[in-house]
Structure formats: C-alpha cells, structure tokens
PQR file of N, CA, C, O and H, with PARSE charges and radii, in Angstrom:
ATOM      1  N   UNK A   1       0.838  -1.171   0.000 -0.4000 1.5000
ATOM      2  CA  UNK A   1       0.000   0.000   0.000 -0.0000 2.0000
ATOM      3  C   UNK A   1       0.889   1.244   0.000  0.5500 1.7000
ATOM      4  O   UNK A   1       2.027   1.100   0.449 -0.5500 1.4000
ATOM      5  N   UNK A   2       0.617   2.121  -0.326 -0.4000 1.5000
ATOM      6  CA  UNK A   2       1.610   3.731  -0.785 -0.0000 2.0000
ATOM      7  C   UNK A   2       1.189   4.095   0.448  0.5500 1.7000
ATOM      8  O   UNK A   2       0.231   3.633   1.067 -0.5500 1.4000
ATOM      9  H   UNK A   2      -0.307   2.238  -0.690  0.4000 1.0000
ATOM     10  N   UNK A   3       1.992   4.996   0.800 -0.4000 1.5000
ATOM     11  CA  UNK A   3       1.876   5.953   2.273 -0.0000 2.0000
ATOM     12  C   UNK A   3       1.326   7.114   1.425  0.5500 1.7000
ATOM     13  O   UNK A   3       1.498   7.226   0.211 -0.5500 1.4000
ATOM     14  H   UNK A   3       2.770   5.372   0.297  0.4000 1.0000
ATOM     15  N   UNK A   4       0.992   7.529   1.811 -0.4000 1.5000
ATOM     16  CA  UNK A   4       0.338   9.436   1.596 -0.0000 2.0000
ATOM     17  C   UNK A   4       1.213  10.245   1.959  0.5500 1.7000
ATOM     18  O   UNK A   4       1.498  10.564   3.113 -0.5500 1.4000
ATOM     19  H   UNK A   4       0.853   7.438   2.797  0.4000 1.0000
ATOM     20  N   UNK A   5       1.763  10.680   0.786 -0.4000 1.5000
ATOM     21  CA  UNK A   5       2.471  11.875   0.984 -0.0000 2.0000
ATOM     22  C   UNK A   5       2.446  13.132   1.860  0.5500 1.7000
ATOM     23  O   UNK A   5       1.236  13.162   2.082 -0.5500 1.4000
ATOM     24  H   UNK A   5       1.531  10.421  -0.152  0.4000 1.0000
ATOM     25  N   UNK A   6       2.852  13.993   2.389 -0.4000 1.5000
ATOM     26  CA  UNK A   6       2.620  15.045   3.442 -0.0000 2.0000
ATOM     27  C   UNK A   6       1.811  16.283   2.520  0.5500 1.7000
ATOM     28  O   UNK A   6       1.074  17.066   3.119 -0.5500 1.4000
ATOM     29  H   UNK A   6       3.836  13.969   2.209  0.4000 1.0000
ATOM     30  N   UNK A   7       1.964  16.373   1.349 -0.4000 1.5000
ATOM     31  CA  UNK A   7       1.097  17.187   0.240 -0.0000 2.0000
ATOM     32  C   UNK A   7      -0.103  17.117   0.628  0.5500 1.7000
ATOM     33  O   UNK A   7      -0.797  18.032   1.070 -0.5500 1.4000
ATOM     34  H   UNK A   7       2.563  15.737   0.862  0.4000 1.0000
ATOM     35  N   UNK A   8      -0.505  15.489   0.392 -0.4000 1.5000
ATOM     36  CA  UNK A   8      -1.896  15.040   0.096 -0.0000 2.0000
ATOM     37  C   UNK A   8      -2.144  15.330   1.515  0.5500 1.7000
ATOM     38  O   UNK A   8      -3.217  15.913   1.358 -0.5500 1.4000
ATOM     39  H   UNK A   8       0.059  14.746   0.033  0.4000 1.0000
ATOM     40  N   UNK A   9      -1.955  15.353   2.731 -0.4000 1.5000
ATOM     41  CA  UNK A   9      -2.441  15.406   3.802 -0.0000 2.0000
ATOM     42  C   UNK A   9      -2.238  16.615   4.528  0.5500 1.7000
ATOM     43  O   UNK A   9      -2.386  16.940   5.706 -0.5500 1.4000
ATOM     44  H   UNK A   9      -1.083  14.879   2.858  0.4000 1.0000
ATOM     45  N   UNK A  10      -1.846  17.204   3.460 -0.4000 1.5000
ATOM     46  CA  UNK A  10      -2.119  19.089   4.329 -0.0000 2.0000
ATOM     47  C   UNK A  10      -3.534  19.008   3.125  0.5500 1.7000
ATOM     48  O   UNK A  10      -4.591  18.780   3.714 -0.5500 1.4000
ATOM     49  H   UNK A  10      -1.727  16.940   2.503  0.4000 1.0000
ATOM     50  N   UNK A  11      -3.657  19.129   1.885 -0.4000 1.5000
ATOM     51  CA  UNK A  11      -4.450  19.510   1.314 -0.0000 2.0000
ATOM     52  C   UNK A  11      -5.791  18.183   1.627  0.5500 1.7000
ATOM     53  O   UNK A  11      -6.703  17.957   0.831 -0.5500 1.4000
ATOM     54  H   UNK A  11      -2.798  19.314   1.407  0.4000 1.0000
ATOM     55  N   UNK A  12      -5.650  17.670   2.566 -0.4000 1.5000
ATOM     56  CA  UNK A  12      -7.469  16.498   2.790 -0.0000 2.0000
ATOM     57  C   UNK A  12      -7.295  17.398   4.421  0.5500 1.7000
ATOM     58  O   UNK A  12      -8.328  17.604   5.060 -0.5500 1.4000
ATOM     59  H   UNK A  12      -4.909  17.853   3.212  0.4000 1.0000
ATOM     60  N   UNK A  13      -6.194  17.789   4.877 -0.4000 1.5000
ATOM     61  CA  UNK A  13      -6.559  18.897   6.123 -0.0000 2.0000
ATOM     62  C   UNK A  13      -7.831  20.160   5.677  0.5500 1.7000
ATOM     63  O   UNK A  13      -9.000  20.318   6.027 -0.5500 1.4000
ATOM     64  H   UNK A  13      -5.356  17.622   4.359  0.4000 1.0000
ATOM     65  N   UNK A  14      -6.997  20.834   4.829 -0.4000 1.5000
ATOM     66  CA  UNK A  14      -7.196  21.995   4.092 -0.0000 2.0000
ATOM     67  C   UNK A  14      -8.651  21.649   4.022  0.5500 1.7000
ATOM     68  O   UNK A  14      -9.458  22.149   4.806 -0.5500 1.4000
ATOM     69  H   UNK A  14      -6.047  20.706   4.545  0.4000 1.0000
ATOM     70  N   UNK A  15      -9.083  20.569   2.844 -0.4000 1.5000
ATOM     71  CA  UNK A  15     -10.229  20.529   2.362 -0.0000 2.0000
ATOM     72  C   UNK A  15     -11.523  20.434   3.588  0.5500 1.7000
ATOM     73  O   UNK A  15     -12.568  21.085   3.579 -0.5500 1.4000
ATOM     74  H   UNK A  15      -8.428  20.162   2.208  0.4000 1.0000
ATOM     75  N   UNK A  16     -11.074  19.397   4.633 -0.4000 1.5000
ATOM     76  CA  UNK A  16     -11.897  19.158   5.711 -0.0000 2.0000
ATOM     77  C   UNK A  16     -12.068  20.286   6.566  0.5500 1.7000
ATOM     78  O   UNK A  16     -12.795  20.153   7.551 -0.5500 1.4000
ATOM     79  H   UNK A  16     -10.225  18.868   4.640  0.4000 1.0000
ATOM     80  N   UNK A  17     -11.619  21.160   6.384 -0.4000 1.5000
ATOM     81  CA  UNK A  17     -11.793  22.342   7.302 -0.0000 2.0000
ATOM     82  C   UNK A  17     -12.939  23.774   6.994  0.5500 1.7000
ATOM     83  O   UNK A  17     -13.200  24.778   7.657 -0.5500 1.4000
ATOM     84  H   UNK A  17     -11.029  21.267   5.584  0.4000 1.0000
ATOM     85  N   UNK A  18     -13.444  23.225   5.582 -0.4000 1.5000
ATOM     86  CA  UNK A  18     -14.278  23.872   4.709 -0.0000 2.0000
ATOM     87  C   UNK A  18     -15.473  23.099   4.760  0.5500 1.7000
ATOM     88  O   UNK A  18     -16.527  23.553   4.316 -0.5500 1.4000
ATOM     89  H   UNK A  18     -13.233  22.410   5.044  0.4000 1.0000
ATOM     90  N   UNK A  19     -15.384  21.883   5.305 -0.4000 1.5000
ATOM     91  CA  UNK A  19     -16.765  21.198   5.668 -0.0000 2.0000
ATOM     92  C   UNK A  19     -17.261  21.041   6.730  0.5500 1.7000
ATOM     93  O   UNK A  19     -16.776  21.368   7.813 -0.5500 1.4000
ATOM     94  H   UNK A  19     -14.528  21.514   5.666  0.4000 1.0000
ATOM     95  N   UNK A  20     -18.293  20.515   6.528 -0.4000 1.5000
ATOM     96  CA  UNK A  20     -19.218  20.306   7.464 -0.0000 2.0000
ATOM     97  C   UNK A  20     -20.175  18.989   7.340  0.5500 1.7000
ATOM     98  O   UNK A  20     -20.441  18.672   6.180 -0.5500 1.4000
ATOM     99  H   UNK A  20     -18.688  20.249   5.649  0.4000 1.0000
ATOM    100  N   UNK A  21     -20.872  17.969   8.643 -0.4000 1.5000
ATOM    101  CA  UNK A  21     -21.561  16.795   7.916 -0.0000 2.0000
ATOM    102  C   UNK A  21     -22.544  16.924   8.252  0.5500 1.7000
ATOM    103  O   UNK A  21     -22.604  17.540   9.316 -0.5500 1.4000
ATOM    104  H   UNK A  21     -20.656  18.226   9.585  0.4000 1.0000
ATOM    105  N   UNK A  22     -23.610  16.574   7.779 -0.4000 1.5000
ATOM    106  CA  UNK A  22     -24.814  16.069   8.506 -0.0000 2.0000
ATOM    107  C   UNK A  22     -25.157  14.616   8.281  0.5500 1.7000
ATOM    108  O   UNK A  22     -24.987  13.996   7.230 -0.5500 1.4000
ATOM    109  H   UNK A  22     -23.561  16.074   6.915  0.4000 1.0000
ATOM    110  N   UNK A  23     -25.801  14.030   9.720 -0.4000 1.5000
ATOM    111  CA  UNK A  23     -25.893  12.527   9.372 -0.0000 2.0000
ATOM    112  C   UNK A  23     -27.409  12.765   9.466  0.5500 1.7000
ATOM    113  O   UNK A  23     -28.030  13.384  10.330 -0.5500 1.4000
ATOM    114  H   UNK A  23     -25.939  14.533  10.574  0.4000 1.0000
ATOM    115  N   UNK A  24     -28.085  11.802   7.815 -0.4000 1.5000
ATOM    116  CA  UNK A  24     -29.320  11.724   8.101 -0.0000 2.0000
ATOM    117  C   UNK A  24     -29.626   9.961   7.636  0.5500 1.7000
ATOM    118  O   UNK A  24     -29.075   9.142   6.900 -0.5500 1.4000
ATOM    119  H   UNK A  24     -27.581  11.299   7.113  0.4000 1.0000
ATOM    120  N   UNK A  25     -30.897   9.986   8.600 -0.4000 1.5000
ATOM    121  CA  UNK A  25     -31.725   9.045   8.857 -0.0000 2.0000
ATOM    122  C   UNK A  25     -32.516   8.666   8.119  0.5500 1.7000
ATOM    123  O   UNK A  25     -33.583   9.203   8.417 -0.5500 1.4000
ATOM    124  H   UNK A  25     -31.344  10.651   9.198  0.4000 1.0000
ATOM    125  N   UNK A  26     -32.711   7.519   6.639 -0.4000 1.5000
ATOM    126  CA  UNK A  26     -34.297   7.601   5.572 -0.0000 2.0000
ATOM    127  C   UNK A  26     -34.401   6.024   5.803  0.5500 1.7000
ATOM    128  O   UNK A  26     -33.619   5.178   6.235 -0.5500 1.4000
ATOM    129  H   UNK A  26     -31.844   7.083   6.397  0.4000 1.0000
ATOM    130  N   UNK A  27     -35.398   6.008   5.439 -0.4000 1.5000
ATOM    131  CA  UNK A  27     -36.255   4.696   5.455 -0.0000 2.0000
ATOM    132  C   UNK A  27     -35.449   3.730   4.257  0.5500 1.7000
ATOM    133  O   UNK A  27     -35.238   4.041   3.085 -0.5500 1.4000
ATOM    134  H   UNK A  27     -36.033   6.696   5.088  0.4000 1.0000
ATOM    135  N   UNK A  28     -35.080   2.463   4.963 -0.4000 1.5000
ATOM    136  CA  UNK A  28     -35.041   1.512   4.004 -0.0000 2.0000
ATOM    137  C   UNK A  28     -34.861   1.370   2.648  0.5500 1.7000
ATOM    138  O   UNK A  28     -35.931   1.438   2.044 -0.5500 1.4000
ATOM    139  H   UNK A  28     -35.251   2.210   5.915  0.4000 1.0000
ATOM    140  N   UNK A  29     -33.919   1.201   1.963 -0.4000 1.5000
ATOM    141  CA  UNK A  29     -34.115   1.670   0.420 -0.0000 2.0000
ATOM    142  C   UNK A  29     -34.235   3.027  -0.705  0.5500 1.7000
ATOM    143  O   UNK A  29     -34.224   3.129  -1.932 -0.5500 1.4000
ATOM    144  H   UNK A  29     -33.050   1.145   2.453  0.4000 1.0000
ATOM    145  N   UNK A  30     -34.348   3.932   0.395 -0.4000 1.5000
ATOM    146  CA  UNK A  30     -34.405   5.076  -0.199 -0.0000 2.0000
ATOM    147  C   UNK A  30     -33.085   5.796  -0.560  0.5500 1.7000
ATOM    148  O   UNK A  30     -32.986   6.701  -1.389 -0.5500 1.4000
ATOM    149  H   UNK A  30     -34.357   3.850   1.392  0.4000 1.0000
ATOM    150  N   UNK A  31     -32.063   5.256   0.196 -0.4000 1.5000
ATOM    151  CA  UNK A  31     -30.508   5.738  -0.111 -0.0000 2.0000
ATOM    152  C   UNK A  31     -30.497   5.066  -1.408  0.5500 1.7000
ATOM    153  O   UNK A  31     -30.833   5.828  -2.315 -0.5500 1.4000
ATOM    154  H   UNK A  31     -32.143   4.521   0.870  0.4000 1.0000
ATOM    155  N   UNK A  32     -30.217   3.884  -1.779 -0.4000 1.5000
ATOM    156  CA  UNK A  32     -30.358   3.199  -2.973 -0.0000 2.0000
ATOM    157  C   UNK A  32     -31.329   4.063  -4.196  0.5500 1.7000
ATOM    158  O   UNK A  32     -30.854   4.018  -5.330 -0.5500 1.4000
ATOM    159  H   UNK A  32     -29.944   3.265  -1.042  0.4000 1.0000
ATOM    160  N   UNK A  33     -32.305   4.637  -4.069 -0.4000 1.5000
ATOM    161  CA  UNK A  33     -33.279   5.414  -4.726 -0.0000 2.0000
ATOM    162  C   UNK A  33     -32.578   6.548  -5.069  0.5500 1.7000
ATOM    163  O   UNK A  33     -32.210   6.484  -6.241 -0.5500 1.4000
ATOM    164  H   UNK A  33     -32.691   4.675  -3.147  0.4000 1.0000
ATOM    165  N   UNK A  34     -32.334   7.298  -4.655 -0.4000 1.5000
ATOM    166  CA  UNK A  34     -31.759   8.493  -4.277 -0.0000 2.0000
ATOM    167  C   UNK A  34     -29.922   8.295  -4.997  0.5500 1.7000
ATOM    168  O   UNK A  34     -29.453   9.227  -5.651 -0.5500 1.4000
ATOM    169  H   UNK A  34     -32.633   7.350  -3.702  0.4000 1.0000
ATOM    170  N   UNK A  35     -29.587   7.777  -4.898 -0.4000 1.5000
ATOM    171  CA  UNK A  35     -27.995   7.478  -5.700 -0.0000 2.0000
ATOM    172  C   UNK A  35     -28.272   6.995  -6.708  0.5500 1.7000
ATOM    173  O   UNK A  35     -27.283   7.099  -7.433 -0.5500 1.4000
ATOM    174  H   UNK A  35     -29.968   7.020  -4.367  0.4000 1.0000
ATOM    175  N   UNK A  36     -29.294   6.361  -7.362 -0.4000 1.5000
ATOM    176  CA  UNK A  36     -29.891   5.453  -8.317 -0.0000 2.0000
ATOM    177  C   UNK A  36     -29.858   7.251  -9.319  0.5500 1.7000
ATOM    178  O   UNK A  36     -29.149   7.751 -10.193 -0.5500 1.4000
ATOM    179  H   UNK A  36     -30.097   6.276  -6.773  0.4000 1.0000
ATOM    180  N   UNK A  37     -31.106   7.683  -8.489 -0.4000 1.5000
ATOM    181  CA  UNK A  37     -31.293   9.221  -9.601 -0.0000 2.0000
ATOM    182  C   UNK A  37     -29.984   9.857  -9.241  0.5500 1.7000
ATOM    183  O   UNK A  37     -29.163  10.015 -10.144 -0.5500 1.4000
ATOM    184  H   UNK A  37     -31.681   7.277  -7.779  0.4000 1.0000
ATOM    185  N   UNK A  38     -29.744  10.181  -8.206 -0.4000 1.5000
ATOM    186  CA  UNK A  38     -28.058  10.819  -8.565 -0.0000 2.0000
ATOM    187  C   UNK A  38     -27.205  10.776  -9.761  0.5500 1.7000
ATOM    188  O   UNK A  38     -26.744  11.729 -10.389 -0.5500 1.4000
ATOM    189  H   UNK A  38     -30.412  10.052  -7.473  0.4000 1.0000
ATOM    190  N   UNK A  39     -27.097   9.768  -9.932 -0.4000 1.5000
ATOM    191  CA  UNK A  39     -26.302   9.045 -10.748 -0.0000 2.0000
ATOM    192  C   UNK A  39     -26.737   9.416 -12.558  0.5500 1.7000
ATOM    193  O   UNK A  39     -25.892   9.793 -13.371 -0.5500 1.4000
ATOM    194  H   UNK A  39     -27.472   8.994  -9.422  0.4000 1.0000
ATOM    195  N   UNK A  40     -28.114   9.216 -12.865 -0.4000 1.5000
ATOM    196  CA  UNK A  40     -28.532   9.357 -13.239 -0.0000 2.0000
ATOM    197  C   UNK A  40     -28.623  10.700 -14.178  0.5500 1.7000
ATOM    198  O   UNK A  40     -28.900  10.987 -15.343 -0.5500 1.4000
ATOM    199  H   UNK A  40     -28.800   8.910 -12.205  0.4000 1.0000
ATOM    200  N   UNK A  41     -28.174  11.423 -12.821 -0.4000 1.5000
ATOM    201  CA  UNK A  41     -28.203  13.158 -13.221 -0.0000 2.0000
ATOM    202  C   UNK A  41     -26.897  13.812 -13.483  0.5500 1.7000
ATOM    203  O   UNK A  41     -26.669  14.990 -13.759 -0.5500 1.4000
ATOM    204  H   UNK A  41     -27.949  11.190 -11.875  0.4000 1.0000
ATOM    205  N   UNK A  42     -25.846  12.515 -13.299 -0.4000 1.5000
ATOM    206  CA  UNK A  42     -24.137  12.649 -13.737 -0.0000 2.0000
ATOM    207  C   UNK A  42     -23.842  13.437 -12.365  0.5500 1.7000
ATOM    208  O   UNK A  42     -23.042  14.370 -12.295 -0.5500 1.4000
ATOM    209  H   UNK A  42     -26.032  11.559 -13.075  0.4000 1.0000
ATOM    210  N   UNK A  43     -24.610  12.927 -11.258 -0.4000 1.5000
ATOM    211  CA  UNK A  43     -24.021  14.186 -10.011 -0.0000 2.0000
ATOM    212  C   UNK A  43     -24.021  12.653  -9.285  0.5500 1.7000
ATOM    213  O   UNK A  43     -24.525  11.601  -9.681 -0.5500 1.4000
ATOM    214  H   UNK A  43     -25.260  12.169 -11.315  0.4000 1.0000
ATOM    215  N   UNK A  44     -23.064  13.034  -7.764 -0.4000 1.5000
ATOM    216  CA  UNK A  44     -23.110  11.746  -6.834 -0.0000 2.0000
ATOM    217  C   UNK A  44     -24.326  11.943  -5.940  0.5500 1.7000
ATOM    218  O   UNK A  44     -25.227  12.699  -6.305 -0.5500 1.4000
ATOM    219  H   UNK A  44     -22.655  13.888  -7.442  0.4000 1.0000
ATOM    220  N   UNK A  45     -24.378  11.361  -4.906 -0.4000 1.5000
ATOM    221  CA  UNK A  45     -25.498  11.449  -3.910 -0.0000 2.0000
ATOM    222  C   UNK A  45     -25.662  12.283  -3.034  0.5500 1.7000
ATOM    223  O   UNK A  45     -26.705  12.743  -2.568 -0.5500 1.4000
ATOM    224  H   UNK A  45     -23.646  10.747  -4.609  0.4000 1.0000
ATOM    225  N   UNK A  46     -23.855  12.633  -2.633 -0.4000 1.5000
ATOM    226  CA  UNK A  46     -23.950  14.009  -1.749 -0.0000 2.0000
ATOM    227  C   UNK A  46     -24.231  15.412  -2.564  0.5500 1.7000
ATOM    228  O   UNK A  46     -24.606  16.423  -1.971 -0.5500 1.4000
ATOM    229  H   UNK A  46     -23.008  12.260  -3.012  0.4000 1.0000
ATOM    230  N   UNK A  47     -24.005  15.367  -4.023 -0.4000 1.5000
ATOM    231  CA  UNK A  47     -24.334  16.509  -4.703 -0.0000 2.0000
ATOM    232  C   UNK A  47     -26.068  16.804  -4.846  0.5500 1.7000
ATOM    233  O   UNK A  47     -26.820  17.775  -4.763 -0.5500 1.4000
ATOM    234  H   UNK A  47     -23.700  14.546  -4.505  0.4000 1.0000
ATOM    235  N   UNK A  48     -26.171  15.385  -5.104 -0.4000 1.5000
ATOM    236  CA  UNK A  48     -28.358  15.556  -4.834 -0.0000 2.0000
ATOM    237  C   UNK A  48     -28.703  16.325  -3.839  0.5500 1.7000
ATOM    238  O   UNK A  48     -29.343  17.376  -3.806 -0.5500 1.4000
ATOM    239  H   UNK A  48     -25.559  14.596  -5.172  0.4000 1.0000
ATOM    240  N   UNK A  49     -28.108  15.557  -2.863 -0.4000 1.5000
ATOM    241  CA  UNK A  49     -28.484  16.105  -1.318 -0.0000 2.0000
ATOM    242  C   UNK A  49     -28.525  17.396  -1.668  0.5500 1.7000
ATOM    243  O   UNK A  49     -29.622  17.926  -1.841 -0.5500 1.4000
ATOM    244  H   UNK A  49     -27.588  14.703  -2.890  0.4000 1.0000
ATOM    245  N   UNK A  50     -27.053  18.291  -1.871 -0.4000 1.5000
ATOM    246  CA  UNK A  50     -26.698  19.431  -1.378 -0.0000 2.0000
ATOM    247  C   UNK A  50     -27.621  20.545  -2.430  0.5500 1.7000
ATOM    248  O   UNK A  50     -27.883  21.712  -2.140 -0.5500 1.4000
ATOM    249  H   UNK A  50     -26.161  17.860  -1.731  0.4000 1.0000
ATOM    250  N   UNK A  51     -28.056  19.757  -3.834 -0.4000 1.5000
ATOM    251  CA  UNK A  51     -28.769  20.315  -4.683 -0.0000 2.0000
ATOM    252  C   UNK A  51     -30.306  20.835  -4.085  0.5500 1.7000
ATOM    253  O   UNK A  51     -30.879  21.924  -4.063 -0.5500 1.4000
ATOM    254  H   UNK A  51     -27.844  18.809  -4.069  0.4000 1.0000
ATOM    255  N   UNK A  52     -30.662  19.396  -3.597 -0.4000 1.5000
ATOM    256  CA  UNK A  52     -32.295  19.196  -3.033 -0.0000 2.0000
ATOM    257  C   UNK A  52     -32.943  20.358  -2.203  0.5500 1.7000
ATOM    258  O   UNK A  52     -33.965  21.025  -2.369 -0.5500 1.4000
ATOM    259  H   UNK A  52     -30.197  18.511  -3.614  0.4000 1.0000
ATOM    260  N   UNK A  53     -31.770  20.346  -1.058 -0.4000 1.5000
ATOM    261  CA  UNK A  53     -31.723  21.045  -0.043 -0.0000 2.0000
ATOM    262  C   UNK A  53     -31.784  22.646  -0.722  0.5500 1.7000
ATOM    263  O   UNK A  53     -32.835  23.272  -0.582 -0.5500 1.4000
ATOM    264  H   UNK A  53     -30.940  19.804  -0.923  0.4000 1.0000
ATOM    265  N   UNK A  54     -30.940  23.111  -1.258 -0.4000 1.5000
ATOM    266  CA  UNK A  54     -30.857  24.343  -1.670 -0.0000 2.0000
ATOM    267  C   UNK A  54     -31.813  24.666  -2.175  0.5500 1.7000
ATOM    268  O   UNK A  54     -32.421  25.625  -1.700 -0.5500 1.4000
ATOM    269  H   UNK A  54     -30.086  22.602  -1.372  0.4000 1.0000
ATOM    270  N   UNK A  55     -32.321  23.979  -3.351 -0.4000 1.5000
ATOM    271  CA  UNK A  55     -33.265  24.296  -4.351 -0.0000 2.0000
ATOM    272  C   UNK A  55     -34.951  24.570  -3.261  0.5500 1.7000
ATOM    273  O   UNK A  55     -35.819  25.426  -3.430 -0.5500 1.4000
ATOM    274  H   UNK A  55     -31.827  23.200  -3.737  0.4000 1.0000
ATOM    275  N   UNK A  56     -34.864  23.352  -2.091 -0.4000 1.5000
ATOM    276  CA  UNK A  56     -36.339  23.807  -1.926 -0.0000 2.0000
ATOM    277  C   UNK A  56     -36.177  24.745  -0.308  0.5500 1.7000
ATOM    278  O   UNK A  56     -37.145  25.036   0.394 -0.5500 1.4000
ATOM    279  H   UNK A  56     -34.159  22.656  -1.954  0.4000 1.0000
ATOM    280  N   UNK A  57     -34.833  25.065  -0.009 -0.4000 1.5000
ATOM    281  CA  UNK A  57     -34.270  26.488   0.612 -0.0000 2.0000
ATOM    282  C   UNK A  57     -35.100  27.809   0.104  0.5500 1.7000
ATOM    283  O   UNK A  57     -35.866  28.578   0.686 -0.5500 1.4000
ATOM    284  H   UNK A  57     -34.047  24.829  -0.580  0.4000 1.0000
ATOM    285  N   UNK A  58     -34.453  27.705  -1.660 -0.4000 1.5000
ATOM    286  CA  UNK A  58     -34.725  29.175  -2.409 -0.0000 2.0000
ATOM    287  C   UNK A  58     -36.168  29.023  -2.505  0.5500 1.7000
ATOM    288  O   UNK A  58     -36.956  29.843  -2.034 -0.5500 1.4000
ATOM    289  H   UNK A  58     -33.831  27.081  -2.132  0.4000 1.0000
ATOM    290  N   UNK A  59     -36.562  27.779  -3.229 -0.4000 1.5000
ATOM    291  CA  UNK A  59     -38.164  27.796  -3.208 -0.0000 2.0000
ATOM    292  C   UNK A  59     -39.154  28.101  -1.757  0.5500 1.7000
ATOM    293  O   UNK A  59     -40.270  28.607  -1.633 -0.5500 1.4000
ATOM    294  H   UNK A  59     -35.922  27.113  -3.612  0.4000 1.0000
ATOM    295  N   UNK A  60     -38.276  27.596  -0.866 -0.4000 1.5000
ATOM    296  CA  UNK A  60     -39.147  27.984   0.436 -0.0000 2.0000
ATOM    297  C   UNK A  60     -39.460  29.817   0.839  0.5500 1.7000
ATOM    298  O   UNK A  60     -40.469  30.420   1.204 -0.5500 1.4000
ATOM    299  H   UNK A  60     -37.370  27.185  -0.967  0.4000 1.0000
ATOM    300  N   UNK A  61     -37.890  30.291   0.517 -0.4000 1.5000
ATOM    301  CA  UNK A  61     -37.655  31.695   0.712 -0.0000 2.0000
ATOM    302  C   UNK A  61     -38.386  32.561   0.013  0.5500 1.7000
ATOM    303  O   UNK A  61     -38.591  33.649   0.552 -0.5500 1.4000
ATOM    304  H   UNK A  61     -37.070  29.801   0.220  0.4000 1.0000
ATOM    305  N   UNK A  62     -39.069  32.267  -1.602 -0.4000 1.5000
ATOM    306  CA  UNK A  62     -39.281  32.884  -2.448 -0.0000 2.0000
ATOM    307  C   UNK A  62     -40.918  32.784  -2.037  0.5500 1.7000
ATOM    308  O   UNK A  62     -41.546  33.817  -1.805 -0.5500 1.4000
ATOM    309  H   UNK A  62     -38.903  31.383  -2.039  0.4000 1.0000
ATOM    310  N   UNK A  63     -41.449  31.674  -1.980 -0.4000 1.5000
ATOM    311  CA  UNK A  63     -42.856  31.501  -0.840 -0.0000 2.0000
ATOM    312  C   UNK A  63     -43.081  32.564   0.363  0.5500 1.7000
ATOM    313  O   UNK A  63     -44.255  32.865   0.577 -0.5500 1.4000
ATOM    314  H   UNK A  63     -40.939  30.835  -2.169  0.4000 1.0000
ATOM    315  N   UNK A  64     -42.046  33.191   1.205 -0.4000 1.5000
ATOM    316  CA  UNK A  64     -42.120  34.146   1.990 -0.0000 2.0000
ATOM    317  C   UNK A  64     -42.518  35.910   1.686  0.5500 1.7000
ATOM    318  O   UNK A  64     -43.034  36.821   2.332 -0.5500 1.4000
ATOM    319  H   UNK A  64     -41.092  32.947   1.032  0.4000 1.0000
ATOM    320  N   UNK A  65     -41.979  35.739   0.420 -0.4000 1.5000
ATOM    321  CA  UNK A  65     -41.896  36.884  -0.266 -0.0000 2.0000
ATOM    322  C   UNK A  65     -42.794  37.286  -1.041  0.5500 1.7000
ATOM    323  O   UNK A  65     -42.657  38.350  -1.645 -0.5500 1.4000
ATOM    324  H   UNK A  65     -41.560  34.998  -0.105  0.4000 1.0000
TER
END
C-alpha cells in the first residue's frame, strides 16, 4: 500500500476544514433510490443532497416573499 504523501495530507486537512456533515436518517431503500437518480443526473449522492436542499431552501424563501 503507498503511504500518503505530506502534500496530500495538508491539502485532505485543508479541504476538511471547509466542511461540514450532517448525518441523516431515511427509510429503508431510499438511499439506494436516491444514488440510483443521482447518478442518473451525472451528479453523486452528496451533490443531490446538497442540490435538493438548496433548491427547496430558495423555493421555500421565495414563498415568503
């Protein structure tokens, strides 16, 4: 196995310090569902997520207004 260079592990420092997680909870099968259309849409599953979320964010905000 290769060791990881000291590069790669300032810059997965770097990167992790710009995130943040949330752990969520779905019913049975629906992760599978959900990466299925991900995938689908040439995006991964955390990009759905982060899409989903936003999109019904602005839609919620724009409802206020």
């Amino acid at each position: 196995m290769a060791k990881t260079s000291e590069s790669m592990l300032k810059a997965i420092a770097k990167y992790k310090e710009t995130k943040e997680t949330i752990h969520v909870s779905v019913d049975k099968g629906r992760k599978a569902e959900w990466k299925e259309h991900a995938t689908e849409q040439g995006e991964s599953l955390n990009g759905f997520v982060n899409r989903a979320m936003e999109e019904t964010r602005q839609r919620d905000k724009q409802r206020k207004t």
